[in-house]
C-alpha positions as a Markdown table, in Angstrom:
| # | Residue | x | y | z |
|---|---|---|---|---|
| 1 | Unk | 18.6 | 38.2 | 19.5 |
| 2 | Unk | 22.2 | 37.4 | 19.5 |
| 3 | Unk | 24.6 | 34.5 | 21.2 |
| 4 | Unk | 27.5 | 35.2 | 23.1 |
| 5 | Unk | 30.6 | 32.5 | 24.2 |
| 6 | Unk | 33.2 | 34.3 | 26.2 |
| 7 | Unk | 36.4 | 32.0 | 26.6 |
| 8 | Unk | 39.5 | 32.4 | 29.1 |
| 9 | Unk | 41.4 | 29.6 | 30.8 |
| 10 | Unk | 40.2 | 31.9 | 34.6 |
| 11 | Unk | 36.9 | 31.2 | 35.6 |
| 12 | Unk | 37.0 | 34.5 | 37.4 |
| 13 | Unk | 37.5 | 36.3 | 34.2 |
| 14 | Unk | 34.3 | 34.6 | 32.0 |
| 15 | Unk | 32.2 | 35.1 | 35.3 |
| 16 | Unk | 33.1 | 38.6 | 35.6 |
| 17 | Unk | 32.3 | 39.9 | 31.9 |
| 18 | Unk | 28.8 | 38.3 | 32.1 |
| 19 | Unk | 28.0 | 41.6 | 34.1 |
| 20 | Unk | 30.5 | 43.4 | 32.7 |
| 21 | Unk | 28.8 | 45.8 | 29.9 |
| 22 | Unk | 25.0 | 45.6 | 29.7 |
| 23 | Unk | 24.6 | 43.0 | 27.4 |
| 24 | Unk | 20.9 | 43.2 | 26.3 |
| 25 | Unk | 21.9 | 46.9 | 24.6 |
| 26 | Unk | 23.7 | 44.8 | 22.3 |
| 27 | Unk | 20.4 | 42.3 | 21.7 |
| 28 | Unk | 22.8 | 39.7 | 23.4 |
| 29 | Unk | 20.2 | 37.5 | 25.3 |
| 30 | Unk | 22.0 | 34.4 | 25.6 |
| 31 | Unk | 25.7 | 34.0 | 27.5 |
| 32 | Unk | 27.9 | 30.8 | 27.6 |
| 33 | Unk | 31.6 | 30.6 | 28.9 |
| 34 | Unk | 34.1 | 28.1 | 29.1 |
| 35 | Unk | 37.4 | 27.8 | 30.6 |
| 36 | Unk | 39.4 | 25.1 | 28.2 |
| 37 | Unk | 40.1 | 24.9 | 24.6 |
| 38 | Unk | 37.8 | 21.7 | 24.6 |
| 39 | Unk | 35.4 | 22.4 | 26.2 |
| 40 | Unk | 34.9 | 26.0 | 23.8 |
| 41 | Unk | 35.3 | 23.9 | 20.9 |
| 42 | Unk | 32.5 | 21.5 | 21.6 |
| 43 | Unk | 30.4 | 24.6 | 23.1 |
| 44 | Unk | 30.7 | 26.4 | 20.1 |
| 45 | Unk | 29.4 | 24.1 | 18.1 |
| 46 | Unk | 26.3 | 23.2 | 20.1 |
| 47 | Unk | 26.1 | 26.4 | 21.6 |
| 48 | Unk | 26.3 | 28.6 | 17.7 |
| 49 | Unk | 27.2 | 31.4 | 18.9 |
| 50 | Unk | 26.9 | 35.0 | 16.8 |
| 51 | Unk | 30.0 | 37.1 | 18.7 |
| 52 | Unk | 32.4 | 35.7 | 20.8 |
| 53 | Unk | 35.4 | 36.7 | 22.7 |
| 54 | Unk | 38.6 | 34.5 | 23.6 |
| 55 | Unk | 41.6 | 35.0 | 25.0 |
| 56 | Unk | 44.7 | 34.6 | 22.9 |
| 57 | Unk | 46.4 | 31.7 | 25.4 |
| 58 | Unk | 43.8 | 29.1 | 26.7 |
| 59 | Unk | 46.1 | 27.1 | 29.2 |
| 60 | Unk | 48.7 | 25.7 | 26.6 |
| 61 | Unk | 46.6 | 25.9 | 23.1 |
| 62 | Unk | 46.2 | 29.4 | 21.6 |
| 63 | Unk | 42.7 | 31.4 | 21.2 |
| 64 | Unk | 43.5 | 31.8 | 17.2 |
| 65 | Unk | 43.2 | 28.1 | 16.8 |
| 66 | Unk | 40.3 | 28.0 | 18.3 |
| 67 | Unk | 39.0 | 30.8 | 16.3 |
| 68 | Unk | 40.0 | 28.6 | 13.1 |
| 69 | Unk | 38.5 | 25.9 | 14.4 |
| 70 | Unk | 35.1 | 27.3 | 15.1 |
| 71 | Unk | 34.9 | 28.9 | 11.7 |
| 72 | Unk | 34.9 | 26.0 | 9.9 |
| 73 | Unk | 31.2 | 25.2 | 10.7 |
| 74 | Unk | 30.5 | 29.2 | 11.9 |
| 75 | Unk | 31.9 | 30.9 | 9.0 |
| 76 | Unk | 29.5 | 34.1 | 10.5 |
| 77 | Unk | 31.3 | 34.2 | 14.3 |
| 78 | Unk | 32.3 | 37.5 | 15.2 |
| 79 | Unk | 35.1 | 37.0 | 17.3 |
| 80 | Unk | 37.2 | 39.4 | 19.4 |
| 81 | Unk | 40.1 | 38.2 | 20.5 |
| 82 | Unk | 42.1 | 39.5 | 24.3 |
| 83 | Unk | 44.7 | 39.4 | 26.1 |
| 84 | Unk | 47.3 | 40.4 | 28.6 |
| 85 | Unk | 50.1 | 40.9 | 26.1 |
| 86 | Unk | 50.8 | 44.3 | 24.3 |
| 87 | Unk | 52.6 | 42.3 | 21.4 |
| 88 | Unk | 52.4 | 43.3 | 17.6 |
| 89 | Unk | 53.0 | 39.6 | 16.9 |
| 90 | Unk | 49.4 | 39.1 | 18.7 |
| 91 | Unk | 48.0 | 42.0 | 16.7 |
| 92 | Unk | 49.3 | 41.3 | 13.2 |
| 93 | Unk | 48.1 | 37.4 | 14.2 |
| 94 | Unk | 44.6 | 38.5 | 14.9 |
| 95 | Unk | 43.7 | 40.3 | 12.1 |
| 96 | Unk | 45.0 | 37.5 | 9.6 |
| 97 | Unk | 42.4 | 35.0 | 11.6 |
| 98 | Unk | 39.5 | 37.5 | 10.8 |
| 99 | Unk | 39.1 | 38.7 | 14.5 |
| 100 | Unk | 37.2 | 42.0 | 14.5 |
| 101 | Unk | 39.4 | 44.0 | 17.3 |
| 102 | Unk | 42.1 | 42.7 | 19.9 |
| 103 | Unk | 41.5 | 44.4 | 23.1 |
| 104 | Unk | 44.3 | 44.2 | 26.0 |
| 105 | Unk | 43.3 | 43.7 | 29.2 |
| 106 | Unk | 42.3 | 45.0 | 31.5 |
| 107 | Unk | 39.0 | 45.6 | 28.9 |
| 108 | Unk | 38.4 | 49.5 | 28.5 |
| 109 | Unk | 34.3 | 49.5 | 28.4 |
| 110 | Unk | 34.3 | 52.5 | 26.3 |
| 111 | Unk | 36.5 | 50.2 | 23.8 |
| 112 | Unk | 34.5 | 47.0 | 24.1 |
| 113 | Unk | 30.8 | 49.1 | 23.5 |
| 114 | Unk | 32.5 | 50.5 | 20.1 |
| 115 | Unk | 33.4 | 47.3 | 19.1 |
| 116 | Unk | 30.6 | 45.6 | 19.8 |
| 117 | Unk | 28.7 | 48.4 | 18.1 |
| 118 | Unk | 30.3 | 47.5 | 14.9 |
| 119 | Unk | 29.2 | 43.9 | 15.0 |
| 120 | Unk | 26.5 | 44.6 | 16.2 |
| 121 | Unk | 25.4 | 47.1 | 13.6 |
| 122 | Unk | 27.6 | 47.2 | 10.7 |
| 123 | Unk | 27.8 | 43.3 | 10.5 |
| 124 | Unk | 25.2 | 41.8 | 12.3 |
| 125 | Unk | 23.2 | 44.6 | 10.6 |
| 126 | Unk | 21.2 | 44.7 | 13.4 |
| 127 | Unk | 19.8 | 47.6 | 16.4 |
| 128 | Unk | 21.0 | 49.1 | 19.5 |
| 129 | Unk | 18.6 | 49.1 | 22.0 |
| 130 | Unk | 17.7 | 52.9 | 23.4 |
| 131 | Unk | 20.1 | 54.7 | 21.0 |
| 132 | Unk | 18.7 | 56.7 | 18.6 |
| 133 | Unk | 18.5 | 55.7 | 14.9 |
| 134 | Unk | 19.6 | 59.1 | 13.1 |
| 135 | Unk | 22.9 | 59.1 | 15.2 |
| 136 | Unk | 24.5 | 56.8 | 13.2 |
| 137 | Unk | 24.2 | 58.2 | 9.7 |
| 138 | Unk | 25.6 | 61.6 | 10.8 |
| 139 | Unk | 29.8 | 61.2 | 10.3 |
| 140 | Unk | 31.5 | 64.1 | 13.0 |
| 141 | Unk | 34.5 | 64.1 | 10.7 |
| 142 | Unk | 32.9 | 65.2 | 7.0 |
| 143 | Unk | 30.4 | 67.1 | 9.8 |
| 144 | Unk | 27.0 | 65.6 | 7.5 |
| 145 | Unk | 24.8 | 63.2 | 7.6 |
| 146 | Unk | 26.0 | 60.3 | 5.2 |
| 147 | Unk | 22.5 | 59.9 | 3.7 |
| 148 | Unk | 23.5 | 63.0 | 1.4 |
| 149 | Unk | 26.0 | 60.9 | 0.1 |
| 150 | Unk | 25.9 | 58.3 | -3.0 |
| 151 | Unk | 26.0 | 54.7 | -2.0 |
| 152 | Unk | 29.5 | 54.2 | -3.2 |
| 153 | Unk | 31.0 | 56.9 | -1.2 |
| 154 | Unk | 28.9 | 55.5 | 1.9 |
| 155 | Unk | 30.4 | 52.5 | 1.2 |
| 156 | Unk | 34.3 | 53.8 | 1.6 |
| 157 | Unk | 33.1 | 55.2 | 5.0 |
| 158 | Unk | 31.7 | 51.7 | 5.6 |
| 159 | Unk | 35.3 | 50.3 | 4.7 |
| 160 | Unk | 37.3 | 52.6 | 6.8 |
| 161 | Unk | 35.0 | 52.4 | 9.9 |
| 162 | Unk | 35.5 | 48.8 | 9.9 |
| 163 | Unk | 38.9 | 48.3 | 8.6 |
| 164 | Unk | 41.0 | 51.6 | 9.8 |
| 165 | Unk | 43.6 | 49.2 | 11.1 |
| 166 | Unk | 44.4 | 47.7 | 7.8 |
| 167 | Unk | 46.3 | 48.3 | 5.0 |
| 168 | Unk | 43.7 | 50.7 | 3.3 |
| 169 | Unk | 44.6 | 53.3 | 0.1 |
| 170 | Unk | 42.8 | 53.7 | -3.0 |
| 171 | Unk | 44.2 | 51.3 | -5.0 |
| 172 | Unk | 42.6 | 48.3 | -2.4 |
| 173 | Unk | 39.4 | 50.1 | -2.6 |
| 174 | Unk | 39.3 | 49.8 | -6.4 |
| 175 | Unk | 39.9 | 46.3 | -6.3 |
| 176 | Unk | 37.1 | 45.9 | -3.8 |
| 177 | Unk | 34.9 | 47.8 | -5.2 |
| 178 | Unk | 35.9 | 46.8 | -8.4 |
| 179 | Unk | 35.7 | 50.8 | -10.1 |
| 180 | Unk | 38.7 | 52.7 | -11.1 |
| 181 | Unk | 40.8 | 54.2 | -8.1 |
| 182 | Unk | 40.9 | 57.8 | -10.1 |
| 183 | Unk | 37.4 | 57.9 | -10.2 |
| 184 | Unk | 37.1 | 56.7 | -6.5 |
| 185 | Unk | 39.1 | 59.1 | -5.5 |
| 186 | Unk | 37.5 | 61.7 | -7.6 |
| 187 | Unk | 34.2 | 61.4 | -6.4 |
| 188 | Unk | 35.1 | 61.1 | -2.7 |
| 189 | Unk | 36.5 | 64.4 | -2.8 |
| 190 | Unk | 33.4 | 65.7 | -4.4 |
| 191 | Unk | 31.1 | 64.5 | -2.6 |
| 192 | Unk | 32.9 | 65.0 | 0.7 |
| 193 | Unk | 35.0 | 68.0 | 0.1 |
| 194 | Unk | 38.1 | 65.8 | 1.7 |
| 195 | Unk | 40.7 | 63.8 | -0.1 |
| 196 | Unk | 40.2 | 59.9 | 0.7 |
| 197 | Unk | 44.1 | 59.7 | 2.5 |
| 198 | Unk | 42.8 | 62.9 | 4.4 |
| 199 | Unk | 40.0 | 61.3 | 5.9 |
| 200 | Unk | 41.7 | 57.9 | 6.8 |
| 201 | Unk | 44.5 | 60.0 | 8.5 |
| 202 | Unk | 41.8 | 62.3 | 11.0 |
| 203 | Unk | 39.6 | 59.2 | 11.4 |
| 204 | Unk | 42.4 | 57.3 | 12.5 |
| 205 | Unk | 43.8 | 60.2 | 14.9 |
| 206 | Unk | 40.3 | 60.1 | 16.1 |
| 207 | Unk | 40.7 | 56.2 | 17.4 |
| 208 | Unk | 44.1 | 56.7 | 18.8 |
| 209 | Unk | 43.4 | 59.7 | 20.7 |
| 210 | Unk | 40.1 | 57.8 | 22.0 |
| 211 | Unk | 42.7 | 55.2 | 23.5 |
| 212 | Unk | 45.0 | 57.6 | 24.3 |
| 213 | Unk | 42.5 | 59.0 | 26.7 |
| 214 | Unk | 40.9 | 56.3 | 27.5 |
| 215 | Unk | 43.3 | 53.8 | 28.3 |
| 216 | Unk | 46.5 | 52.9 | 29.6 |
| 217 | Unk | 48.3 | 51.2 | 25.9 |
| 218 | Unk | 51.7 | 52.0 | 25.4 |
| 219 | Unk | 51.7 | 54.6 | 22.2 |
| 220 | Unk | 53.8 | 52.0 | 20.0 |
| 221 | Unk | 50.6 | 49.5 | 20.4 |
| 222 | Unk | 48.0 | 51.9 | 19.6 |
| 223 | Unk | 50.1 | 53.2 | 16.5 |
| 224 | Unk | 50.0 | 49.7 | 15.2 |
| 225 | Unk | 46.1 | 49.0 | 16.7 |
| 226 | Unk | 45.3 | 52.1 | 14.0 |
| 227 | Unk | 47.2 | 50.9 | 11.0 |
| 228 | Unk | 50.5 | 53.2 | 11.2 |
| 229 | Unk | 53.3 | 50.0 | 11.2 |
| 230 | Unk | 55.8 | 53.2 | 11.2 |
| 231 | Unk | 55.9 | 55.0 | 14.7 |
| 232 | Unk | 57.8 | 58.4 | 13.4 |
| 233 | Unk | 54.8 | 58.7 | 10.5 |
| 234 | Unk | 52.0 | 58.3 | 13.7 |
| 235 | Unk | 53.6 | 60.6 | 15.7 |
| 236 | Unk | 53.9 | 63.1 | 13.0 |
| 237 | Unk | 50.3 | 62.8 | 12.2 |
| 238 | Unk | 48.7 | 63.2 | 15.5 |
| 239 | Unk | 51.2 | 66.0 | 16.2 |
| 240 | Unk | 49.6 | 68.0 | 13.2 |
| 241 | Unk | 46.2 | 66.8 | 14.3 |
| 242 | Unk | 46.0 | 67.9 | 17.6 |
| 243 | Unk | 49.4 | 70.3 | 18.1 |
| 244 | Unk | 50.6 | 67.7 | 21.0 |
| 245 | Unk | 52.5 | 64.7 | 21.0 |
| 246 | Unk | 50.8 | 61.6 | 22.3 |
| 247 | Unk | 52.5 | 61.9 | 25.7 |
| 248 | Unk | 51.7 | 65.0 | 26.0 |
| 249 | Unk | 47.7 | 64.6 | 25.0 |
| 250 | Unk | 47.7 | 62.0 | 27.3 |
| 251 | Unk | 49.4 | 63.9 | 30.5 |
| 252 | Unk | 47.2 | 66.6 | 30.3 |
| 253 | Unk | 43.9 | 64.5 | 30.1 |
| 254 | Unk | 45.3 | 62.9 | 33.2 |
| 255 | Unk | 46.5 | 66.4 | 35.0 |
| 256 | Unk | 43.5 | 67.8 | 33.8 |
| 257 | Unk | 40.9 | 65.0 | 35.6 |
| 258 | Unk | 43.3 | 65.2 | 39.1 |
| 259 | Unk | 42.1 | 69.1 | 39.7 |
């Protein structure tokens, strides 16, 4: 079972996500806040927690310092880092301090769950309770369960499930996987039947227009969320993904749930 420290300088922000998602899907059975960049310092360390999530501003300190702090004796913390700011400067800072996501508040549940089901189960390698096992292995873009796959090719999906908001191309795969890019990208496109920057481009398009939907985020944010530092090249995309602009996705979700 996992430990979780939730940290923001309102009280009535920590006390109100202990009941916000239901926790003990996630195996989270133990909860601690705090409401100061002491006081999360010296918790965290006593406390050990497995995921945690802080706010970016904690009175006048910042939430990435504490994140660098804490990882100094938890290299393992799984951190997720909010805020009330819709600033690329945020962004950009979070992912450099190995924070999982940044999620803007207010927190989007439908967000938060797929976030935490990547800790949960891609690096905590651990179970969600009540979900079915054979769910996970079965990839709605390629349209196949994984398990057909080789182990190298499951790990690229691996990458890119975890890491779409990066800079991600074949040439960083090779290096992390330390095989050739040409083969890489070779045996992706045999095994899947997609090329490799096909598949990053409709996965991504898949996460934006979940946020589109789902949230309130200004376009420009979740272009940069997804890993497209160039607005005109995520408009483009998700215009030949889905034959609508963002704002016009987005407007007809909303008309649509009015009626």
């Amino acid at each position: 079972m996992y430990r979780l420290l939730l940290v923001d300088d309102e009280k009535q922000i920590t006390e109100g996500l202990k009941f916000f998602m239901p926790w003990e899907k996630y195996q989270i059975s133990e909860i601690r806040t705090a409401n100061t960049y002491e006081e999360a310092l010296e918790l965290g360390y006593r406390f050990k927690p497995h995921i945690a999530m802080i706010d970016v501003c904690i009175g006048k300190r910042f939430g990435y310092d504490l994140q660098g702090e804490l990882l100094r004796n938890l290299p393992q913390l799984h951190t997720i880092m909010i805020s009330g700011y819709d600033e690329f400067s945020y962004v950009r800072q979070a992912m450099r301090q190995r924070v999982v996501d940044y999620l803007l508040k207010p927190i989007n549940r439908a967000e938060l769950d797929k976030v935490l089901k990547k800790i949960v189960v891609e690096r905590l390698h651990g179970s969600l309770v009540g979900e079915a096992g054979d769910d996970a292995w079965y990839d709605e873009i390629l349209e196949m369960d994984i398990r057909e796959l080789s182990k190298l090719v499951q790990k690229i999906l691996k990458i890119v499930q975890e890491e779409y908001g990066k800079n991600l191309n074949l040439s960083v795969l090779s290096d992390r996987l330390e095989v050739g890019g040409g083969y890489l990208g070779k045996l992706f496109s045999k095994e899947t039947g997609m090329k490799f920057s096909q598949y990053l481009m409709q996965y991504r398009m898949d996460v934006a227009k979940e946020l589109i939907i789902s949230t309130d985020y200004k376009v420009a944010y979740i272009a940069n969320k997804v890993g497209y530092f160039h607005l005109n090249y995520f408009y483009m995309h998700f215009q030949a993904c889905f034959q609508k602009s963002p704002l016009e996705f987005r407007e007809e979700k909303t008309g649509a749930e009015r009626l």
